[in-house]
DRENMAR-433340 format. One record per residue (C-alpha): residue number from 0; residue in three letters; z, y, x. Coordinates in steps of 0.05 Angstrom, whole numbers, plus 5000, padded with zeros to 4 digits. Layout:
// residues N
REC   n res    w    v    u
REC NUM ALA    Z    Y    X
...
// end
This chain:
// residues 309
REC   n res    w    v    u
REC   0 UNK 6792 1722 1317
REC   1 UNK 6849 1745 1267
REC   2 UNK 6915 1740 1298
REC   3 UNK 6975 1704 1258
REC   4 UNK 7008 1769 1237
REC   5 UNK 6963 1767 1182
REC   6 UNK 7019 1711 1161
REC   7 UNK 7063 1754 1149
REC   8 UNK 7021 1822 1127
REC   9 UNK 6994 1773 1062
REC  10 UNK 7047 1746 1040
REC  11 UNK 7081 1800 1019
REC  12 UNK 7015 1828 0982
REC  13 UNK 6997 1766 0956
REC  14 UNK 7067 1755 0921
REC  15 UNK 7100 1811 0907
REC  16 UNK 7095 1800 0835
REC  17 UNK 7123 1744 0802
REC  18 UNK 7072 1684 0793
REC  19 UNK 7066 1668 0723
REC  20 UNK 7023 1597 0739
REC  21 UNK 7043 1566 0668
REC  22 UNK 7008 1493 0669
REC  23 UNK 6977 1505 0738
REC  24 UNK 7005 1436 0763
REC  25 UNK 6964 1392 0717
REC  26 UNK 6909 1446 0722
REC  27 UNK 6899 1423 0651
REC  28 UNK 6912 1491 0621
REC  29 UNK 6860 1534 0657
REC  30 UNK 6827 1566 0597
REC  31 UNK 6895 1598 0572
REC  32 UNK 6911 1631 0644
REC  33 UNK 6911 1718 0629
REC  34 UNK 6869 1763 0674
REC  35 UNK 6942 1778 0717
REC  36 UNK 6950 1700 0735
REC  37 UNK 6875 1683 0746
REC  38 UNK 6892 1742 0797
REC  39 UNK 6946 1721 0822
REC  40 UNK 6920 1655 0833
REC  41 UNK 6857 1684 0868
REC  42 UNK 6900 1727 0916
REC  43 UNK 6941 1667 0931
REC  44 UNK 6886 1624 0947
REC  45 UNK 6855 1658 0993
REC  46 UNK 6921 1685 1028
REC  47 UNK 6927 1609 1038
REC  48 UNK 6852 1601 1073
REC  49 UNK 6871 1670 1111
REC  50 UNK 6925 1630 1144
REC  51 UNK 6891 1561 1150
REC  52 UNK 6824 1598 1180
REC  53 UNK 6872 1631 1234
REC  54 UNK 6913 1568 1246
REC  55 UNK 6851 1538 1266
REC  56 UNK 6817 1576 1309
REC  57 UNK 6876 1591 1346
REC  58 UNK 6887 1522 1357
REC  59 UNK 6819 1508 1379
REC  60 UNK 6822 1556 1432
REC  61 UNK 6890 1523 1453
REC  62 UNK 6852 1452 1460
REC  63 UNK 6797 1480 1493
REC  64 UNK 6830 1527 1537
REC  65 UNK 6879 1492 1586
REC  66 UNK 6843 1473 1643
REC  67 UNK 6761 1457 1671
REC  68 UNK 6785 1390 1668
REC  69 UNK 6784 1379 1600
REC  70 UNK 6754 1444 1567
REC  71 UNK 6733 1510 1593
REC  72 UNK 6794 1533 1608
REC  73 UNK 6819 1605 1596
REC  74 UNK 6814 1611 1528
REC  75 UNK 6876 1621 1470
REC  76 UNK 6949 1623 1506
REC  77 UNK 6908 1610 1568
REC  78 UNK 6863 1662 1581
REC  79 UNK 6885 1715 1623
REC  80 UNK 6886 1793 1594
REC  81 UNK 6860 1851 1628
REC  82 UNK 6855 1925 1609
REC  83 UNK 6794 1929 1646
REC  84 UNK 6757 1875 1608
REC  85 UNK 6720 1884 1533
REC  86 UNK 6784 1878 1492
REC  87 UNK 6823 1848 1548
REC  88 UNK 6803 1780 1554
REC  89 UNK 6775 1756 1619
REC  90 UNK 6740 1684 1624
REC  91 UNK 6804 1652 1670
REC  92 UNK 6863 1621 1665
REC  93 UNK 6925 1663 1672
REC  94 UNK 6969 1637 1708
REC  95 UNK 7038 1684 1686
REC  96 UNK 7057 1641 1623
REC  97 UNK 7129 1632 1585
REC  98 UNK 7099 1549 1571
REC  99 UNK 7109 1497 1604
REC 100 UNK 7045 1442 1609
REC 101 UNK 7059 1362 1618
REC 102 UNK 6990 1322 1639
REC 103 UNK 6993 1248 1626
REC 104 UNK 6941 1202 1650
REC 105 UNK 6938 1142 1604
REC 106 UNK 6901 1096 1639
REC 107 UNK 6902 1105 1714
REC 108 UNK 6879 1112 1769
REC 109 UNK 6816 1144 1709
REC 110 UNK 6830 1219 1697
REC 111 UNK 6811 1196 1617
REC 112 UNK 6847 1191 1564
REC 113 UNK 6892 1240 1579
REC 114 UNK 6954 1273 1536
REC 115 UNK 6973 1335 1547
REC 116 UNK 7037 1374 1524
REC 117 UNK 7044 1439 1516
REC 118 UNK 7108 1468 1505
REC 119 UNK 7130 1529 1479
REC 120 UNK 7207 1509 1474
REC 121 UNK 7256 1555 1434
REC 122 UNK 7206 1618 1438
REC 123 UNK 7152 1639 1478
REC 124 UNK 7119 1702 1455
REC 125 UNK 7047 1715 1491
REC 126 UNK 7006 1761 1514
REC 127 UNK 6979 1774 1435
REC 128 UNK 7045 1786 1414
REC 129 UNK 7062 1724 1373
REC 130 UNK 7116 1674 1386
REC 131 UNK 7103 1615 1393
REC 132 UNK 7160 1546 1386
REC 133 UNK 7160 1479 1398
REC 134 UNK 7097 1434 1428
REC 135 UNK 7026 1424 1415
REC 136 UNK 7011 1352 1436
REC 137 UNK 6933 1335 1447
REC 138 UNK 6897 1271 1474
REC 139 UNK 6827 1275 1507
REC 140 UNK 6783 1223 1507
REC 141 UNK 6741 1264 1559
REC 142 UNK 6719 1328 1577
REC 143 UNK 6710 1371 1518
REC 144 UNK 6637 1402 1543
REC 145 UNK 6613 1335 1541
REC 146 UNK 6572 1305 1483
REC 147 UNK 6606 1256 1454
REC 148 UNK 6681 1271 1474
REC 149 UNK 6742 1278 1426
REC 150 UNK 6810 1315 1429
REC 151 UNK 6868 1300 1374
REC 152 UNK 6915 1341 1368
REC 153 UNK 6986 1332 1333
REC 154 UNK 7057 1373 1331
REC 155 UNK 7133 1373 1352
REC 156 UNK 7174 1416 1315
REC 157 UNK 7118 1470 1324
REC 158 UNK 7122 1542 1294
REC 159 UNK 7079 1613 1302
REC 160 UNK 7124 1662 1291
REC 161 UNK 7164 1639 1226
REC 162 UNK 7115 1589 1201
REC 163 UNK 7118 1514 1216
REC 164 UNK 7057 1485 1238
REC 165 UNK 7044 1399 1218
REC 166 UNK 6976 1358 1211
REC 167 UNK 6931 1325 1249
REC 168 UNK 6876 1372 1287
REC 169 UNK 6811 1328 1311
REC 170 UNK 6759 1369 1349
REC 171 UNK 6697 1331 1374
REC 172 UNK 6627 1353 1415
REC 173 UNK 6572 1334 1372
REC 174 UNK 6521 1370 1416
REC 175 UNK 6452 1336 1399
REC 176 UNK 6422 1294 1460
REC 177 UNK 6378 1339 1497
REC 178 UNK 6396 1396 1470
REC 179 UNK 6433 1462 1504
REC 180 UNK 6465 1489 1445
REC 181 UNK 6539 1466 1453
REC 182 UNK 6570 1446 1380
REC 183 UNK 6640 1421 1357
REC 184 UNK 6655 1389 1291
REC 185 UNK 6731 1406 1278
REC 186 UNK 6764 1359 1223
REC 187 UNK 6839 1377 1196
REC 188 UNK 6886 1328 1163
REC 189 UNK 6944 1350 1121
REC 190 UNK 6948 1407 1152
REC 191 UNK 7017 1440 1130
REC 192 UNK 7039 1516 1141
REC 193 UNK 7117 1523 1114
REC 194 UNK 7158 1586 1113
REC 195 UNK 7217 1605 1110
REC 196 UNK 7232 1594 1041
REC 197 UNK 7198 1533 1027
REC 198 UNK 7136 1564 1002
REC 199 UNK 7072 1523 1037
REC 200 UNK 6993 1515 1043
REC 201 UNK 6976 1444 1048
REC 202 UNK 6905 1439 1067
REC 203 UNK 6839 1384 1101
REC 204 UNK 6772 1410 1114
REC 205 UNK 6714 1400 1154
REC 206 UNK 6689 1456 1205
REC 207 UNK 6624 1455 1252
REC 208 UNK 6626 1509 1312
REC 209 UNK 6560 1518 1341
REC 210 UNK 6556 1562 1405
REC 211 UNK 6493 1606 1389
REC 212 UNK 6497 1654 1456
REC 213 UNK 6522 1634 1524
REC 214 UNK 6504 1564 1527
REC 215 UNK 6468 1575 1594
REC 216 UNK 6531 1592 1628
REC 217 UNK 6567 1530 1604
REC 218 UNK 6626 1541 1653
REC 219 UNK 6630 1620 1642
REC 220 UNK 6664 1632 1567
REC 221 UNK 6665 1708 1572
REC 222 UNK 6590 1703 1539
REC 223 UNK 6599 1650 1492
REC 224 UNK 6587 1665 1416
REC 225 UNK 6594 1613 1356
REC 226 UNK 6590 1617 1291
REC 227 UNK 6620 1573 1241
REC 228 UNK 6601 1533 1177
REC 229 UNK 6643 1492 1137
REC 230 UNK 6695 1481 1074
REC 231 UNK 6760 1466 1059
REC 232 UNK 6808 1447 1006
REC 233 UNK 6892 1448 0990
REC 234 UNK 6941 1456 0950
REC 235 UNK 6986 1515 0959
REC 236 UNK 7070 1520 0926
REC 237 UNK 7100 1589 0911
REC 238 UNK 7164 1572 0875
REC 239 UNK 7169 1518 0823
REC 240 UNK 7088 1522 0818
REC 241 UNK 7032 1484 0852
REC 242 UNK 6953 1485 0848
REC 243 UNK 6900 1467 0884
REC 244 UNK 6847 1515 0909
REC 245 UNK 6780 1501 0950
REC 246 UNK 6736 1542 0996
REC 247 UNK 6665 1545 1031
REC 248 UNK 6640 1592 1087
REC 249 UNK 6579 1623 1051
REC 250 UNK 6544 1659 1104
REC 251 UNK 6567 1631 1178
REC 252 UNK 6633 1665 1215
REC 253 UNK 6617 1700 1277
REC 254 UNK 6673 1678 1339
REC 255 UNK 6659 1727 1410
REC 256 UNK 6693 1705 1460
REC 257 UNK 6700 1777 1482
REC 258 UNK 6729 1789 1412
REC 259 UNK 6798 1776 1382
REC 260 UNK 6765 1777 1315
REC 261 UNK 6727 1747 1273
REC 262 UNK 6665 1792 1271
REC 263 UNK 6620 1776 1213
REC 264 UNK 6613 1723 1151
REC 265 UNK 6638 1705 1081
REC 266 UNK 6680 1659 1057
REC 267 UNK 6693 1640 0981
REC 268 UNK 6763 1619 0961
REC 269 UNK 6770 1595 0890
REC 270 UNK 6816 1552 0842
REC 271 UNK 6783 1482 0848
REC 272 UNK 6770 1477 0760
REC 273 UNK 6749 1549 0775
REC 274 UNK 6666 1557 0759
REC 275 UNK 6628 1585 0825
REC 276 UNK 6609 1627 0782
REC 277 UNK 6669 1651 0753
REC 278 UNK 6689 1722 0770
REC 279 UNK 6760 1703 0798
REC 280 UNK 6728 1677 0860
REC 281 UNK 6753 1709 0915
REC 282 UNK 6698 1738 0976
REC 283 UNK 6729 1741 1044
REC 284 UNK 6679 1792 1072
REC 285 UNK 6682 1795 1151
REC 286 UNK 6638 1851 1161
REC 287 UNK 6567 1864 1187
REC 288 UNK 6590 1849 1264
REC 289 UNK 6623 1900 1297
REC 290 UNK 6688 1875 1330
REC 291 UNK 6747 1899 1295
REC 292 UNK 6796 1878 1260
REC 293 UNK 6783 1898 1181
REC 294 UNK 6757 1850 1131
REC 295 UNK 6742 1856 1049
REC 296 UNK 6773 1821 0999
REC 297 UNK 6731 1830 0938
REC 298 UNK 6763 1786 0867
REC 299 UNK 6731 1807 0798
REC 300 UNK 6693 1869 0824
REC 301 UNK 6752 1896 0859
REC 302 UNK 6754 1901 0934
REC 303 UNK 6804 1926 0973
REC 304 UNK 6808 1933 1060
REC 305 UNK 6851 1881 1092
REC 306 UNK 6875 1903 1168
REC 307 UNK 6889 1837 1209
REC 308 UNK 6932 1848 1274
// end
């Protein structure tokens, strides 16, 4: 998947200009916006689902990844790195970590629901490079391979890098009765990303992971491949000026375990009183599934390479 440093890399490309959003509150004025704002607007869109996207798989992998007990364990801040291992990740949990994990049984002597803490205190940077603050706070109604079973997630004063993290994160196995193809729905609830300067993305959306490869080793991750459908909508502030902006994944994300990247898909990002049709909608092209970490952004018939670290 795309690491968080694309925070950072598209926010400086996104607003380097000045944003002339005249009217864009009300979105009342849309039909007077000049080819520069529409494209301004466009880029700052889908800078804001470049972060969201990332935000949320990287805290999926946190939910599912801290133990067997209540996930797979060994996956995000979890999973153990090895040069020896298709781009270093190895289907176990490391066990060298700068975090500190709290397990609360709320109902003994059951093992469910549980909360579980895990704090990152004044810093921790991992093993990809990112530091990460504060505490990621989740409570599991059971185990998360099972059909049926829920995880909420909220935050403490919880930051990637420089950018505060707030919201409500609810991930929940909808796997059909009967059936061996593992899926999650993932819903998010005001999510909020704030930096530095005040600038945010405040964002809800709807997201259904559906394992597509591995689901015969249930227990063993390091084969496990998903792909992802779903939309989302926000608002984003640069400034003085607000708008709102909506996307949809057009052709499904691909997620490899063995991957840090998102491998292959599409996502459309546009102004929500923008047409679909309209040729300021932004494309989010993943590529055709090789594992690396490039990606197209395409807005009015100009593309340009995006490198995510």
């Amino acid at each position: 998947m795309k690491k968080l440093s694309l925070l950072t890399q598209l926010t400086t490309v996104a607003f380097a200009a000045t944003l002339l959003f005249t009217g864009c509150k009300k979105e009342n004025s849309a039909s007077n916006l000049t080819p520069q704002q529409e494209e301004e607007i466009a880029t700052a869109s889908s800078e804001a689902e470049f972060e969201n996207e990332l935000v949320t798989n990287d805290v999926f992998d946190n939910v599912l990844g801290v133990n067997a007990e209540v996930g797979l364990g060994g996956t995000g801040v979890f999973g153990k790195i090895s040069s020896g291992v298709t781009d270093g990740r190895e289907a176990r949990v490391d066990s060298l970590r700068c975090f500190t994990v709290t397990i609360v049984k709320l109902n003994l002597p059951n093992l469910f629901p549980v909360k579980i803490t895990t704090d990152f205190g004044a810093g921790c940077t991992g093993r990809d490079g990112h530091t990460r603050y504060g505490k990621i706070i989740t409570t599991y109604t059971g185990r998360l391979t099972v059909p049926g079973m829920s995880a909420t997630t909220t935050f403490e004063n919880y930051k990637i890098d420089s950018i505060s993290v707030q919201g409500k994160f609810v991930v929940a196995n909808t796997t059909a009765a009967g059936s061996n193809q593992r899926q999650f729905v993932i819903e998010v609830e005001e999510m909020k990303l704030t930096k530095p300067n005040g600038n945010y993305s405040l964002w809800s959306g709807r997201k259904v992971t559906t394992q597509v490869e591995g689901n015969g080793t249930p227990d063993f991750p390091i084969d496990d491949i998903f792909k992802i459908t779903g939309n989302a909508q926000g608002r984003v502030k640069k400034g003085n000026d607000v708008f709102a902006w909506q996307s949809e994944i057009t052709e499904p994300l691909v997620k490899k375990f063995t991957c840090r990247w998102i491998s292959k898909g599409i996502i459309k990002v546009r102004r929500q009183t923008t047409a679909a049709t309209s040729p300021w909608v932004a494309t989010l092209d993943f590529g055709a599934g090789d594992c690396d970490n490039k990606a197209t952004l395409t807005i009015n018939g100009n593309s340009r390479q995006i490198t995510l670290r």
